[in-house]
KOLPA-213209 format. One record per residue (C-alpha): residue in one letter; x, y, z. Coordinates in Angstrom, 1 decimal, always signed. Layout:
<pts>
pt aa A; px X; py Y; pz Z
...
</pts>
This chain:
<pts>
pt aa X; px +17.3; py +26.5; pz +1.5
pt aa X; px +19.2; py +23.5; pz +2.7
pt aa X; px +20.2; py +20.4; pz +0.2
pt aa X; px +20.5; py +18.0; pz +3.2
pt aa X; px +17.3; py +18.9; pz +4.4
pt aa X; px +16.0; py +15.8; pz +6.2
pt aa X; px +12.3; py +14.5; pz +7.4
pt aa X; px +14.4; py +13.8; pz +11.1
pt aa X; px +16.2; py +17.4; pz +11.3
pt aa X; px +12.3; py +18.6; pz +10.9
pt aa X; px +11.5; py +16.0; pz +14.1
pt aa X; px +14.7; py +16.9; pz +16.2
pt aa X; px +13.4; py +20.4; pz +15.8
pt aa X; px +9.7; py +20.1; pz +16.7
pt aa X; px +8.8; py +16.6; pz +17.9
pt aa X; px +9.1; py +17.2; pz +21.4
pt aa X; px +6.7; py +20.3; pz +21.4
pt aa X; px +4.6; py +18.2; pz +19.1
pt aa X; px +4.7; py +15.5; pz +21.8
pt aa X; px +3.3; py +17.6; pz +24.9
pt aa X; px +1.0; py +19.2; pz +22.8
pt aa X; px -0.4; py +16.2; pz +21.7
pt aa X; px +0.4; py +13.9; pz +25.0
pt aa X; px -2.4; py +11.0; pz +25.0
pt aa X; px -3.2; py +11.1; pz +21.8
pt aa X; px -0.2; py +9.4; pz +20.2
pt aa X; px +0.0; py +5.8; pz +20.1
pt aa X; px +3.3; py +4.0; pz +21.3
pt aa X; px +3.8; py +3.1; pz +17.7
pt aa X; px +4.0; py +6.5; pz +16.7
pt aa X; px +6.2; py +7.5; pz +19.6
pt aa X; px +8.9; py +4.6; pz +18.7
pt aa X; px +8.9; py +6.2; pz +15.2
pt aa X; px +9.0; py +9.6; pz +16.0
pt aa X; px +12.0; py +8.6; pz +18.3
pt aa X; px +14.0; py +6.1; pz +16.1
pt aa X; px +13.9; py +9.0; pz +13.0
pt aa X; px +15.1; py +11.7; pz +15.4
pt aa X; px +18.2; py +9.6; pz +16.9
pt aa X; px +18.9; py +7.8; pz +13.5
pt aa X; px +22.7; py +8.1; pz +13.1
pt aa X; px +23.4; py +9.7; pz +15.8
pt aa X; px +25.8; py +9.3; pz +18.9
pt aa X; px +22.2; py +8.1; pz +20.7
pt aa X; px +22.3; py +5.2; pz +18.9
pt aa X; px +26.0; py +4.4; pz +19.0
pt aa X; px +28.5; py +3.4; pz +16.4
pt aa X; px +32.3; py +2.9; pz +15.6
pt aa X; px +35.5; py +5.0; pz +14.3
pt aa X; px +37.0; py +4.3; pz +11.2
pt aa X; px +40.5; py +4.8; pz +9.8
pt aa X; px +42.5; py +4.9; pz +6.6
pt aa X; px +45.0; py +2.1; pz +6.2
pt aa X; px +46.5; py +4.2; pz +3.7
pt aa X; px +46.7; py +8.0; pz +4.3
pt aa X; px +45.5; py +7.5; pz +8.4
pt aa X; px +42.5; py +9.8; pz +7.8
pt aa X; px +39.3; py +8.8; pz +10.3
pt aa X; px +35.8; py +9.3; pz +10.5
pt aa X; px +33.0; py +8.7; pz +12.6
pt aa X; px +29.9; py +6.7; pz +11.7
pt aa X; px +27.0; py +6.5; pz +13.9
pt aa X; px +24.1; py +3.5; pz +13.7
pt aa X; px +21.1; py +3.7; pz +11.5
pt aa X; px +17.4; py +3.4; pz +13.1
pt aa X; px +16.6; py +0.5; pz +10.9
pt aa X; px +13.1; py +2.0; pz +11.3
pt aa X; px +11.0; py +0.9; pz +8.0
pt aa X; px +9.8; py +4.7; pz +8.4
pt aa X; px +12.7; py +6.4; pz +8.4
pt aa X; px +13.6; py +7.7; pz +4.7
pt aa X; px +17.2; py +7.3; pz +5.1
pt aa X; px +17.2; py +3.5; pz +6.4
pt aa X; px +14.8; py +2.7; pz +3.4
pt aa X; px +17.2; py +3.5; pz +0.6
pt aa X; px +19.7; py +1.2; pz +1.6
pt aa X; px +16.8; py -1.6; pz +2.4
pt aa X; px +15.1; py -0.9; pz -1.1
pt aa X; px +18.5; py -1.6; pz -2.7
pt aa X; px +19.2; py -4.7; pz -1.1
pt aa X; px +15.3; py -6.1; pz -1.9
pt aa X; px +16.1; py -5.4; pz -5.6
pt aa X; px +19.1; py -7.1; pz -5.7
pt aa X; px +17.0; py -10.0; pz -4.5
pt aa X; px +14.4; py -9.3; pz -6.8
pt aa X; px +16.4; py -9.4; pz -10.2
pt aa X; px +16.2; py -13.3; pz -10.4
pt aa X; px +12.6; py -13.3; pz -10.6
pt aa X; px +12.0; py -10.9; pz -13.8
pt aa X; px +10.9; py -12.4; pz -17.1
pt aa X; px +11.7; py -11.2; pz -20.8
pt aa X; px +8.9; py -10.0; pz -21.3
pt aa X; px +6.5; py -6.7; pz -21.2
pt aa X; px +5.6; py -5.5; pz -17.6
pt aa X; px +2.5; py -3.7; pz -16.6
pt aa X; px +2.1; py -1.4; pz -13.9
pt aa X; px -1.7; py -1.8; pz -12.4
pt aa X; px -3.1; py +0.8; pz -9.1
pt aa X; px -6.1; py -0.5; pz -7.1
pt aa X; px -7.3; py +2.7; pz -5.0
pt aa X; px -10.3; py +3.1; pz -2.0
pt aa X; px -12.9; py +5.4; pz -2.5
pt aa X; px -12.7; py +8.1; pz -0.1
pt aa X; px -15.7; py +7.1; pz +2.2
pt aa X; px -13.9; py +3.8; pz +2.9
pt aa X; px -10.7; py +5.7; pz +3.3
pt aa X; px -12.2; py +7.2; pz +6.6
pt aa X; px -12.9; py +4.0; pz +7.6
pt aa X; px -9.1; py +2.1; pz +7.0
pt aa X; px -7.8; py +4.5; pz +9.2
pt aa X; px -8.8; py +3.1; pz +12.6
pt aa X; px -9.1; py -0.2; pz +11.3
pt aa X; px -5.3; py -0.6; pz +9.3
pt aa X; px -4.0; py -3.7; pz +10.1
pt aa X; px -7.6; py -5.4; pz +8.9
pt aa X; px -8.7; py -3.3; pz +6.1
pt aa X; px -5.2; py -3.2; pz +4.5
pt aa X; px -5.2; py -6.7; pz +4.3
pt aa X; px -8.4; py -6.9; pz +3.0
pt aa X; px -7.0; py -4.5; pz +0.3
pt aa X; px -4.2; py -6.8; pz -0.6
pt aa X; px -6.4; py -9.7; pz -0.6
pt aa X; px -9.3; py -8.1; pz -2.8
pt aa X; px -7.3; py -6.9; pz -5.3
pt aa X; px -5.0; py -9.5; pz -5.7
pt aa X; px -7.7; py -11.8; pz -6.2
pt aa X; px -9.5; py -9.2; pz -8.9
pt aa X; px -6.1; py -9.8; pz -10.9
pt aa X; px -6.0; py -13.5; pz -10.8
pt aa X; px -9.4; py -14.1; pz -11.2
pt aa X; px -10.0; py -11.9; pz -14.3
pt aa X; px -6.7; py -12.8; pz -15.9
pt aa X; px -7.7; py -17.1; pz -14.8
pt aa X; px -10.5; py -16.2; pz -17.3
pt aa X; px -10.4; py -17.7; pz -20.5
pt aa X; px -12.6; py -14.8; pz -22.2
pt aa X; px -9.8; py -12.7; pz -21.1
pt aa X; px -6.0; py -13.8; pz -20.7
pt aa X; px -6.9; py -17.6; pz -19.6
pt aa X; px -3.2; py -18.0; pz -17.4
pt aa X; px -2.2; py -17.9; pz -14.1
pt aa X; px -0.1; py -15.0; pz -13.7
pt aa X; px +2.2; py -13.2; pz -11.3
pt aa X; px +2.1; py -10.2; pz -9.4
pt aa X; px +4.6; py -8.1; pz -7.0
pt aa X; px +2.1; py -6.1; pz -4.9
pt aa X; px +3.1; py -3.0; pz -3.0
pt aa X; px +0.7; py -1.0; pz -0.2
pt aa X; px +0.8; py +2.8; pz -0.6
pt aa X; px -1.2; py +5.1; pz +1.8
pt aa X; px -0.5; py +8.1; pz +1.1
pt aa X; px -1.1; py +11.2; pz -1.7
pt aa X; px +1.7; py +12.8; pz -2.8
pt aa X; px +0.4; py +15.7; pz -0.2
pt aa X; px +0.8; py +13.1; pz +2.6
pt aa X; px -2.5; py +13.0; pz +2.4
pt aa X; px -4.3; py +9.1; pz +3.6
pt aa X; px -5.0; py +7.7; pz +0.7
pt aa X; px -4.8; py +4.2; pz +0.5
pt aa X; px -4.2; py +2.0; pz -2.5
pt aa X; px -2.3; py -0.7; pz -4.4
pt aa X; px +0.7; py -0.5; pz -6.4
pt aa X; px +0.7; py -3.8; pz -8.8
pt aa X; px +4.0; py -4.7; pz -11.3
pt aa X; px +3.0; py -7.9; pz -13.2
pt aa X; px +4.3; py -9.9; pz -16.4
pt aa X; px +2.7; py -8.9; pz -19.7
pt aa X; px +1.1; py -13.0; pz -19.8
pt aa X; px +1.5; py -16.1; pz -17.8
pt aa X; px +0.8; py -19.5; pz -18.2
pt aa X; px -1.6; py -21.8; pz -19.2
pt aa X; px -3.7; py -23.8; pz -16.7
pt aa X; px -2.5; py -27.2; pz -18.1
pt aa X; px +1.0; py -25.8; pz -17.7
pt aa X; px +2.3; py -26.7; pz -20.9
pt aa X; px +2.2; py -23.1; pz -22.6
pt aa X; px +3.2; py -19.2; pz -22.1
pt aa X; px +0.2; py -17.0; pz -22.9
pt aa X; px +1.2; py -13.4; pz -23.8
pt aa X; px -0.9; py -10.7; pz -23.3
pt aa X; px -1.8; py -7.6; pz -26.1
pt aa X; px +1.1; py -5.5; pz -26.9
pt aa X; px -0.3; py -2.4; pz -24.7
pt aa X; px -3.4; py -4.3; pz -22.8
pt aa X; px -3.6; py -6.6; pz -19.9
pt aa X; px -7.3; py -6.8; pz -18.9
pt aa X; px -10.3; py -4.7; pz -18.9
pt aa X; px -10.8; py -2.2; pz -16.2
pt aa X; px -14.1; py -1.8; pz -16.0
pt aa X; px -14.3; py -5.7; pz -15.2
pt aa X; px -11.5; py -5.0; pz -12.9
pt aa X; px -13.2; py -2.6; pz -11.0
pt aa X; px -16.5; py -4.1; pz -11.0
pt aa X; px -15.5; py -7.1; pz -9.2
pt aa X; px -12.8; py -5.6; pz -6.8
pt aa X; px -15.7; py -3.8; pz -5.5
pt aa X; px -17.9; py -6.6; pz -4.7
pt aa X; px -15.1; py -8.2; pz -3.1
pt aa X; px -14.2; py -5.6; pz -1.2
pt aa X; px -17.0; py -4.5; pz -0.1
pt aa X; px -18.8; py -8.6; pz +0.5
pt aa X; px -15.5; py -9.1; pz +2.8
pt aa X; px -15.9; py -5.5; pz +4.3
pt aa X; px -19.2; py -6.2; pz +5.6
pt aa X; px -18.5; py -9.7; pz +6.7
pt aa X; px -16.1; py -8.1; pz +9.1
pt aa X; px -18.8; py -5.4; pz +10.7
pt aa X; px -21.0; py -8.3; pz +11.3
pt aa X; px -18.4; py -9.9; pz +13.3
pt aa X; px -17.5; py -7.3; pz +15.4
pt aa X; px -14.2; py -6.5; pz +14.3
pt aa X; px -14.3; py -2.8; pz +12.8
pt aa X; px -13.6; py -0.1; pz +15.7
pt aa X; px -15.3; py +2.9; pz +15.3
pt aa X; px -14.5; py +6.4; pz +17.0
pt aa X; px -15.2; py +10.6; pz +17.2
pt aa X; px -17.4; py +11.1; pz +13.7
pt aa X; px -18.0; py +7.7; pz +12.7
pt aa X; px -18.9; py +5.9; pz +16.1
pt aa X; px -22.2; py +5.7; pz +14.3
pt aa X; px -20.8; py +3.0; pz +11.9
pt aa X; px -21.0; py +0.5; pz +14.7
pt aa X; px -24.8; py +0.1; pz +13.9
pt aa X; px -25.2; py -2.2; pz +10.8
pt aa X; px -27.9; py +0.1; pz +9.6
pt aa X; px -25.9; py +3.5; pz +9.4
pt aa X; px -23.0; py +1.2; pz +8.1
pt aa X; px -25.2; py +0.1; pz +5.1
pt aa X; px -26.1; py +3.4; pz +4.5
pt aa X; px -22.6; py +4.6; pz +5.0
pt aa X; px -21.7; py +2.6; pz +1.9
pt aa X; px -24.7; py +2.6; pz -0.1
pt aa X; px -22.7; py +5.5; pz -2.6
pt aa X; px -20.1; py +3.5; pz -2.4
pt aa X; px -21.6; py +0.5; pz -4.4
pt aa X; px -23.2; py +2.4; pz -6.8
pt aa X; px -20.1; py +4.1; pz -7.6
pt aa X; px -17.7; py +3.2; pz -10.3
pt aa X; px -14.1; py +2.1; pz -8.2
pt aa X; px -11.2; py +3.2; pz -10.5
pt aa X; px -8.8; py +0.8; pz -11.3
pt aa X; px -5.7; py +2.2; pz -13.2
pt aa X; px -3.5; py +0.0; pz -15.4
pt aa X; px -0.3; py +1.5; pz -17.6
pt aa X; px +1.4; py +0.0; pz -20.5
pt aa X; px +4.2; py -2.0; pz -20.3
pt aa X; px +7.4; py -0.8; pz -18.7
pt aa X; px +10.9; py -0.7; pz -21.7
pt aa X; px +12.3; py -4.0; pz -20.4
pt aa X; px +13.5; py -5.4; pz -17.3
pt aa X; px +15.8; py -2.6; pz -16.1
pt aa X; px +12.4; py +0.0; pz -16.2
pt aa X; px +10.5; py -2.3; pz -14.0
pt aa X; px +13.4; py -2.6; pz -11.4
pt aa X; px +13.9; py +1.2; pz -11.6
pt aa X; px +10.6; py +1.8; pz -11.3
pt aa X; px +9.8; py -0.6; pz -8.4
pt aa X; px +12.7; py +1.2; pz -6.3
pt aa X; px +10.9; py +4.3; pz -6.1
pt aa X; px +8.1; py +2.4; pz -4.5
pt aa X; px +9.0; py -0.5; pz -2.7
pt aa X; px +10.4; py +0.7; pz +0.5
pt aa X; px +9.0; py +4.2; pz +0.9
pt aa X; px +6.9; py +5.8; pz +3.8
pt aa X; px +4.9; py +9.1; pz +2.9
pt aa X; px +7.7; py +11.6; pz +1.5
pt aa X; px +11.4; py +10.9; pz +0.6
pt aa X; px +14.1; py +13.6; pz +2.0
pt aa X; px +14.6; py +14.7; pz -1.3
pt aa X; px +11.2; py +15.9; pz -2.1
pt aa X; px +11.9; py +18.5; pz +0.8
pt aa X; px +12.7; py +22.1; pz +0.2
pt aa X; px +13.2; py +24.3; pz +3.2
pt aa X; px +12.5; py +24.4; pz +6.9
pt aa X; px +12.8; py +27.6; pz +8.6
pt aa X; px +11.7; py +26.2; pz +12.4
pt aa X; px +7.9; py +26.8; pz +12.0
pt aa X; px +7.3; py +25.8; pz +7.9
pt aa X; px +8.0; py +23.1; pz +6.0
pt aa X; px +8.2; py +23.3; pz +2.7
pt aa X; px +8.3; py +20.6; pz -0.1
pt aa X; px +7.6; py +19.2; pz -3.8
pt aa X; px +4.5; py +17.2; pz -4.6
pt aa X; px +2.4; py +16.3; pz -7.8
pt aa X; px -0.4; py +17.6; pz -8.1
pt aa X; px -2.6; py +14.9; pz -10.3
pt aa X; px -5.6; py +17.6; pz -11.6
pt aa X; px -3.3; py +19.3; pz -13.6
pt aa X; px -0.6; py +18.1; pz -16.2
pt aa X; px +2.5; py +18.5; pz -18.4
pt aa X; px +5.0; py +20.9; pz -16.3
pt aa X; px +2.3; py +22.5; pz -13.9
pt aa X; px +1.8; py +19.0; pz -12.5
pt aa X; px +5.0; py +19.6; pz -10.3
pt aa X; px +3.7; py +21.9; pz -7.0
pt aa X; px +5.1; py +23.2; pz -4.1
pt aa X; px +3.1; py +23.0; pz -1.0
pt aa X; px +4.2; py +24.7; pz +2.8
pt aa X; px +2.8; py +23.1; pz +5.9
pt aa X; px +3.1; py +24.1; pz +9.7
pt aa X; px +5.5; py +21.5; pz +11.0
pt aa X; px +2.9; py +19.8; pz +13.6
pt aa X; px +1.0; py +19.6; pz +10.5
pt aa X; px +3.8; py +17.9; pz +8.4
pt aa X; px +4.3; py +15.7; pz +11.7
pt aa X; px +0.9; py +14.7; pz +11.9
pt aa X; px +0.4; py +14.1; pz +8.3
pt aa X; px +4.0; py +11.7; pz +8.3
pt aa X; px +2.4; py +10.0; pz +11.5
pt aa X; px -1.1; py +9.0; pz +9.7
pt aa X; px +1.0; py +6.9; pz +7.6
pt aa X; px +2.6; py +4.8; pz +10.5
pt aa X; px +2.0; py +0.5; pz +9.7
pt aa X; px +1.0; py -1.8; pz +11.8
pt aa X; px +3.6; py -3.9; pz +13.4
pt aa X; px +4.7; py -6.7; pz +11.7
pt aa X; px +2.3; py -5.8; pz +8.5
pt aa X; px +3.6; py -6.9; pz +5.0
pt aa X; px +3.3; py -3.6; pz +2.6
pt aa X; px +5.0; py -5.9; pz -0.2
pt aa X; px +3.5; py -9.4; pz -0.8
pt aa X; px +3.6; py -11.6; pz -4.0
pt aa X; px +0.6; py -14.0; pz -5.6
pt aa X; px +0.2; py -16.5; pz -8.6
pt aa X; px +3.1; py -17.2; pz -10.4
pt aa X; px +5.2; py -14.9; pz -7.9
pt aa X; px +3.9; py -16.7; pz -4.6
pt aa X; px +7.0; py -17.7; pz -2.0
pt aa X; px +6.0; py -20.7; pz -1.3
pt aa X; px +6.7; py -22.5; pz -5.3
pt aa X; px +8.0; py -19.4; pz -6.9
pt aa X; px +11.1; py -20.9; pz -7.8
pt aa X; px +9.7; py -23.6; pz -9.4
pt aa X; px +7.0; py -21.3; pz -11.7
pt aa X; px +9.5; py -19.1; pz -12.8
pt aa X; px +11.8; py -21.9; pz -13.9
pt aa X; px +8.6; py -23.0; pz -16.1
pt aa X; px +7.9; py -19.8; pz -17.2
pt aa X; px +11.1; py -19.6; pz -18.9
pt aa X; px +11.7; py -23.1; pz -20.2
pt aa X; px +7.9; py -22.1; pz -21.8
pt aa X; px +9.3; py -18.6; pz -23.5
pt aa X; px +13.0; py -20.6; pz -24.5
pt aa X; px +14.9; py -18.6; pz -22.0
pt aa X; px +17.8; py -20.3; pz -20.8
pt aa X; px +17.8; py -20.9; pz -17.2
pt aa X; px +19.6; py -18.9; pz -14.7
pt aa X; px +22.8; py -20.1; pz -13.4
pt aa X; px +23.5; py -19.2; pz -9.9
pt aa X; px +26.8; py -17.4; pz -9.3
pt aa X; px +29.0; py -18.6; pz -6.8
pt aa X; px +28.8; py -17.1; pz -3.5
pt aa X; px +32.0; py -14.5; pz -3.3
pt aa X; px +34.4; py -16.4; pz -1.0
pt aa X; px +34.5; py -12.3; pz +1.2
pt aa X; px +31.4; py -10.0; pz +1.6
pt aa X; px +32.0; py -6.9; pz -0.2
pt aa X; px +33.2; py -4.3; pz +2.1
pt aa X; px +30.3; py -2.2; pz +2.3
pt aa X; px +31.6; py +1.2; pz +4.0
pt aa X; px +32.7; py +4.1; pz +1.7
pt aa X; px +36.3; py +4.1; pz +0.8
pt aa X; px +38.8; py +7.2; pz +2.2
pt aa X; px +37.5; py +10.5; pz +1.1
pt aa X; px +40.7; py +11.7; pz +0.8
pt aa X; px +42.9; py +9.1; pz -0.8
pt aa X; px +40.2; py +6.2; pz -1.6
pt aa X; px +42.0; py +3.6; pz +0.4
pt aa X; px +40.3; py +0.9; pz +2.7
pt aa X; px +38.5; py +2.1; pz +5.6
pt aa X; px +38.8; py -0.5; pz +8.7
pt aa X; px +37.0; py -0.2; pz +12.2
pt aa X; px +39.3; py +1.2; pz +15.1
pt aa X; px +36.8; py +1.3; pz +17.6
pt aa X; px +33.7; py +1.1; pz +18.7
pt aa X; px +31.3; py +3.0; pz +21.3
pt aa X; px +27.7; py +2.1; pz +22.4
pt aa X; px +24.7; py +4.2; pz +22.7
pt aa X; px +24.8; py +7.6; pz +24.2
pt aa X; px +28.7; py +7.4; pz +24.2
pt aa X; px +30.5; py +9.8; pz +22.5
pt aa X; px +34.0; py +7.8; pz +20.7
pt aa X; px +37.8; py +8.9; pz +22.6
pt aa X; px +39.9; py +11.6; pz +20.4
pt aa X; px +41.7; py +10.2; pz +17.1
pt aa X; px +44.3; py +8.3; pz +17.3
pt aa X; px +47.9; py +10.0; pz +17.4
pt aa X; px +48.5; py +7.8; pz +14.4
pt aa X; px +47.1; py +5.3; pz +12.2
pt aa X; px +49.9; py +2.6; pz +10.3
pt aa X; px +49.0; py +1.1; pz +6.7
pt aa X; px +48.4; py -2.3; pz +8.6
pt aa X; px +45.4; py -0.5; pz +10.5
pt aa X; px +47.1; py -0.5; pz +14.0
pt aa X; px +48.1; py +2.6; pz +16.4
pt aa X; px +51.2; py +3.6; pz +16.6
pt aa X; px +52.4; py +3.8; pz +20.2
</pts>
């Protein structure tokens, strides 16, 4: 077993071989991944020597991909977001809603992402607002952080909607706060009902103009016919729309939205082992509960490779988008309403520090202040260590 076990040692090891055995079949998005996760902080991608001004210790640090899909660039992204996001949280309750695609339309997202994700966003985002507009049900405008999942916790595709909104919102004249139930938000059975005739009204409006691709199995979807039929279940069926009480306070909803924000398919530390051929790692298994819900599953590692890949974006694709109250465009403005509404005082904006923190680790061996001695590009390994390194950071001769 190996603690630092990570999703790019398993790509170093077998992407290549995965590469030639699948050579045509991989798109150039999936090779840029596959390549930025294997050469993540490495000397492939450069990076720079630091010394200790105190003690003279040095270490080197190589680049980061930046690569949205590499689990170790997202942790330090997801932290950063949060920071950003703390402004906008209300006192108040915070529900945690999941909007997910029946399997027979899963088949169909996944040679069609960048359209039938949005359509996802879009449906159920306009479920929430509609339903919650209503006044035989909350009668506000609320807000809503949305957040695009597509995968199981087997790295399955499954596709669905991660929703964190405010437990209320505010009146359409503006001129009140409208809290909802202690432990409800809305209905949803009314939530499903009409996510599925958006969905599905804006699905087919798409198929009619030509802009679904269909391959291998389903090629037959191109005919209107067989795509009616295709989704006749479908509309009969009851789509599941999962809402959870409200999260402890503000600090739950940030802690919780960190484990889902800026995440692709499987963190590094959900992995176990990797012995060249296996890989094996911890996932949930939802049919069961209590302790048994926690499973450990093995998979060939062109399997585990191909099951990471199926979760690759769409360039330039938003997986975290905000509506109502939350919207970019005036969210300043509502969430200074919303609180003058619930008798918050407003927030006062810090002064910006007159220095950046110093964001690299202090010494491990002394914890002094690290500076940059030097730094090499890509594919360049850095010279030998310094002879010497003073307290004011420069080599001695």
């Amino acid at each position: 077993m190996r603690a630092s076990l990570k999703v790019a040692d398993i790509f170093r090891a077998t992407g290549p071989a995965y590469r030639a055995a699948n050579a045509g079949h991989l798109s150039l998005h999936q090779l840029k991944i596959m390549s930025a996760i294997e050469h993540c902080r490495t000397a492939a991608l450069g990076g720079h020597v630091e010394a200790c001004t105190d003690c003279g210790h040095w270490r080197i640090a190589y680049n980061s991909c930046r690569n949205r899909h590499c689990p170790r660039c997202q942790a330090a992204a997801a932290r950063i977001w949060l920071e950003a996001r703390e402004a906008d949280l209300l006192p108040v309750g915070y529900f945690h809603a999941v909007f997910t695609l029946p399997a027979e339309i899963a088949a169909i997202t996944f040679t069609n992402k960048a359209l039938v994700y949005d359509l996802l966003f879009k449906a159920a985002s306009e479920t929430m607002l509609t339903i919650a507009a209503d006044p035989r049900h909350l009668g506000a405008r609320i807000g809503i952080t949305a957040v695009l999942h597509t995968w199981g916790s087997a790295l399955t595709h499954h596709p669905h909607i991660h929703m964190i909104v405010p437990g209320g919102g505010i009146s359409s004249d503006g001129t009140r706060w409208i809290s909802a139930r202690p432990a409800f938000l809305l209905p949803v059975r009314v939530l499903g009902a009409l996510f599925r005739r958006l969905f599905l009204t804006r699905l087919l409006a798409l198929h009619d103009a030509g802009r679904l691709a269909f391959f291998g199995s389903l090629a037959h979807l191109a005919d209107r016919r067989a795509f009616l039929r295709h989704l006749s279940p479908v509309r009969k069926k009851r789509w599941v729309v999962y809402a959870k009480a409200p999260f402890a306070g503000p600090e739950a909803v940030l802690a919780y939205l960190s484990r889902y924000t800026h995440r692709v398919a499987i963190s590094n530390s959900r992995l176990i082992s990797f012995d060249g051929a296996n890989v094996t790692f911890r996932y949930k298994d939802y049919r069961r509960s209590g302790a048994d819900r926690q499973q450990v599953m093995t998979l060939a590692a062109d399997e585990f490779i191909r099951r990471f890949l199926l979760h690759a974006l769409p360039r330039g694709f938003h997986r975290i988008r905000h509506y109502g109250l939350l919207a970019s465009a005036r969210r300043k403005a509502h969430l200074e309403r919303a609180r003058r509404l619930l008798n918050v005082a407003p927030l006062v904006e810090d002064d910006p520090p007159a220095d950046p923190p110093d964001a690299r680790p202090p010494c491990p061996c002394c914890g002094g202040r690290m500076i940059i001695i030097e730094t090499f590009e890509r594919r360049y390994q850095p010279r030998a260590p310094p002879p010497s390194v003073l307290s004011s950071g420069i080599q001695a001769p």
